[in-house]
C-alpha positions in Angstrom: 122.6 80.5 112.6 119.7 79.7 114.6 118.5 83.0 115.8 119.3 83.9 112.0 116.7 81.2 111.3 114.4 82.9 113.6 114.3 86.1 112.1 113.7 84.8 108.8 110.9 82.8 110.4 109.3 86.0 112.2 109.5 87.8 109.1 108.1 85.4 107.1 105.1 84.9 109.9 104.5 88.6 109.5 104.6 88.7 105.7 102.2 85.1 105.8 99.8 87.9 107.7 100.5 90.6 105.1 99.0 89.6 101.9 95.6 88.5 100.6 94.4 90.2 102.8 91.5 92.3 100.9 87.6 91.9 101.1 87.4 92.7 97.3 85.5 95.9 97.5 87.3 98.0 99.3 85.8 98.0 102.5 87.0 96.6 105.8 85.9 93.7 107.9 88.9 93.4 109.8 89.7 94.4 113.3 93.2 96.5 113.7 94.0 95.6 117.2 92.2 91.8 116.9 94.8 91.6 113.7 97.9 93.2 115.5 97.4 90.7 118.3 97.0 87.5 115.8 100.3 88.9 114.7 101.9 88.7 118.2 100.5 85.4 119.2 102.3 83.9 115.6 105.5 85.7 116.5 106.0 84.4 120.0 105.0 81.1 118.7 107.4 81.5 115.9 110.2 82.9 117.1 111.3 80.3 119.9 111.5 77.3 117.3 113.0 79.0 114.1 110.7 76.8 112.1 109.0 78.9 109.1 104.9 79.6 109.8 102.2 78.7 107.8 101.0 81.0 105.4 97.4 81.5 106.9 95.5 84.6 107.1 93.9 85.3 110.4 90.5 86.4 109.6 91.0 89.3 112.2 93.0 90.5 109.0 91.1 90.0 106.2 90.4 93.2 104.5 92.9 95.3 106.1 94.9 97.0 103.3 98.2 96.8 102.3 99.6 99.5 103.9 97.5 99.0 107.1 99.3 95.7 107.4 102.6 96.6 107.4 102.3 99.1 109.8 100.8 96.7 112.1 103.5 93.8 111.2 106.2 96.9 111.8 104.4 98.0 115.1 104.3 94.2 116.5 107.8 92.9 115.1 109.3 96.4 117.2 107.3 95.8 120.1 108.7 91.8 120.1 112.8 93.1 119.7 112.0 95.2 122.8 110.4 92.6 125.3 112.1 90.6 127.7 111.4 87.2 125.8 113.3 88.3 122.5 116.0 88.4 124.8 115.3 85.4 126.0 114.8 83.9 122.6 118.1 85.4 121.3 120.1 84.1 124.6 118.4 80.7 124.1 119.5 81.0 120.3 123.3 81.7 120.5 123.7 79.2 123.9 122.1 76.1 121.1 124.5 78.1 118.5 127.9 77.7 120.6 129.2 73.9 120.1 129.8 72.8 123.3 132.8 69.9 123.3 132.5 66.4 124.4 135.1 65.4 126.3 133.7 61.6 127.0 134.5 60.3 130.3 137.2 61.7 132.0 137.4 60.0 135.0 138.6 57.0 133.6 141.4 58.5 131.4 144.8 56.7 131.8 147.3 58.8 133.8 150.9 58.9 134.0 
């Protein structure tokens, strides 16, 4: 459920960084690699904690179109699945998922 959660949360992160994202007349002020990195930096801080991100632009984005985005939100979510921490993240995600019993105290149950 939780790494469910997490997904959700990176995907929104990435959308968050996908829209309004236009200077108005066309033109570009916005830095491809400074934007893909923003990107990165919200997904590892999103992905560990499963909470949703807020829907800020990073300016490094602004003006970037549409299609430029995604690509870069496609590129940096791909390059996250692969690293070493989303297996971390995922491993840390199904251990919290597993309910682990409570078995109180057993030292002091009554024997026979």
């Amino acid at each position: 459920m939780k790494t469910r959660t997490a997904a959700c949360a990176a995907l929104l992160a990435l959308a968050a960084l996908t829209t309004g994202c236009s200077d108005g007349d066309g033109g570009s002020i916005a830095d491809e690699p400074a934007c893909k990195k923003a990107m990165a930096e919200r997904l590892k801080e999103t992905m560990p904690t499963g909470k949703t991100p807020d829907a800020k632009v990073n300016p490094a984005c602004v003006g970037l179109d549409q299609q430029t985005l995604e690509r870069l939100a496609g590129e940096t979510l791909n390059e996250y699945l692969e690293s070493d921490q989303a297996k971390k993240d995922f491993e840390e995600a199904i251990e919290s998922a597993i309910p682990t019993p409570d078995f109180g105290d057993l030292d002091n149950l009554p024997t026979p």
